[in-house]
C-alpha positions as CSV (number, residue, x, y, z in Angstrom):
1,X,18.0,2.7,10.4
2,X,18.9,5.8,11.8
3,X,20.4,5.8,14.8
4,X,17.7,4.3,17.4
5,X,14.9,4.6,14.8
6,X,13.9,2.3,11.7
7,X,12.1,4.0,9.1
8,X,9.5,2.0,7.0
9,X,8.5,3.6,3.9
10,X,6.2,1.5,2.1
11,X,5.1,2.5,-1.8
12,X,2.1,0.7,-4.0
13,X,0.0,0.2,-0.8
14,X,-3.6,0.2,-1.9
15,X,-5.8,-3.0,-2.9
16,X,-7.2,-2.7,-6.4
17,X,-10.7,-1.2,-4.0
18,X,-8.7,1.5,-2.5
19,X,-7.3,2.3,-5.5
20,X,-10.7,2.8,-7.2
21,X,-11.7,4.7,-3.9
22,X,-8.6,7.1,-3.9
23,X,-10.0,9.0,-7.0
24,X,-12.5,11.2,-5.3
25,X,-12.2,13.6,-2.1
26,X,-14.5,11.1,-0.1
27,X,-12.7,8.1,-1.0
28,X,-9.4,9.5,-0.2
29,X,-10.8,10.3,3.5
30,X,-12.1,7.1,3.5
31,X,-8.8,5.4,2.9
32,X,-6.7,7.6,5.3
33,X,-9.7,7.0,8.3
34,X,-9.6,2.8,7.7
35,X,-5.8,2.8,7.2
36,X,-5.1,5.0,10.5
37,X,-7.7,2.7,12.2
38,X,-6.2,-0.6,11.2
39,X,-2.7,0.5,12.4
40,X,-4.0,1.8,15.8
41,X,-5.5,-2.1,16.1
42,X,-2.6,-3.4,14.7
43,X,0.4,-1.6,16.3
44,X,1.1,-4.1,18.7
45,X,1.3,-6.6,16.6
46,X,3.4,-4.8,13.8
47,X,6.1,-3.7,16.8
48,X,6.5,-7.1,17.9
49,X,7.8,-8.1,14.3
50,X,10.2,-5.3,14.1
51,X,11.4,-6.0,17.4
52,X,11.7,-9.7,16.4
53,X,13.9,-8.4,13.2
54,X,16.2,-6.1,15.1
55,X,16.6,-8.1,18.7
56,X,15.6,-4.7,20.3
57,X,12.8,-3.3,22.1
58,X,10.4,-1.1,20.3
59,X,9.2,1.8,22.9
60,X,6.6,3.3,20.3
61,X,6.1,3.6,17.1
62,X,4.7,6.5,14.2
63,X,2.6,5.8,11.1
64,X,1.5,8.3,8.6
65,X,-0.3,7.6,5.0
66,X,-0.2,9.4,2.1
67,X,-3.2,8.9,-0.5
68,X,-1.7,11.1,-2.9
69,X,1.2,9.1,-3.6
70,X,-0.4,5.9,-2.5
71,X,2.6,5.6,0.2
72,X,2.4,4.5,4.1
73,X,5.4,5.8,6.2
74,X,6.3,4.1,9.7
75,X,8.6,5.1,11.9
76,X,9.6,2.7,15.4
77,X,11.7,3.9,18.2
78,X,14.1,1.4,19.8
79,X,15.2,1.1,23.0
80,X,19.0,1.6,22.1
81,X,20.5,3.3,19.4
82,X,20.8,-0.1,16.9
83,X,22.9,1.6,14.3
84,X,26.0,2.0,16.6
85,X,25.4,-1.4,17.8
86,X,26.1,-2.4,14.4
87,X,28.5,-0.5,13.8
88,X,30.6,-1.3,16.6
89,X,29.8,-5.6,16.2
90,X,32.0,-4.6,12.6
91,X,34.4,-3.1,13.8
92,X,34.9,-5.6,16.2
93,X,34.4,-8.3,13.4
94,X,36.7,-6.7,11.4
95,X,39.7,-5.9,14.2
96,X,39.2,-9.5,15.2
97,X,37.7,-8.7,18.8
98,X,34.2,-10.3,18.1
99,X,34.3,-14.3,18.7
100,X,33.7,-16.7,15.3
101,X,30.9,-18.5,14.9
């Protein structure tokens, strides 16, 4: 988390097929093309989950792959900045300000 931004970064993302693939120029097109076009269908989907996980809207959301180094980075925008949310539900934790559960 970074302020109102969560930052994904994935490593070891291929199947055993994309692996194989990723060893020639063609394949490595290949990969980036499916992988760009599986997130475009998927984006939805994948921003409902992080908003699930952090309580907070998602206004839009980044994705970029690597083939190189076999990583996937994603990057969502939040509708508030979550870090000093958290920050400041400490704080009041620890001053004794936020109710007990």
């Amino acid at each position: 988390m970074l302020g109102d931004l969560v930052i994904v970064r994935s490593c070891g993302i291929f199947t055993q097929t994309e692996s194989k693939l990723s060893a020639s120029e063609e394949g490595r097109r290949l990969i980036r093309s499916a992988r760009q076009e599986l997130r475009t269908i998927n984006h939805g989907e994948v921003e409902e989950i992080v908003a699930g996980i952090t309580g907070v809207r998602v206004l839009r959301s980044y994705c970029d792959v690597n083939v190189d180094a076999a990583e996937q980075i994603e990057v969502f925008v939040l509708d508030l900045d979550l870090e000093k949310r958290l920050l400041r539900q400490d704080l009041d934790r620890l001053s004794g300000l936020a109710p007990t559960r």
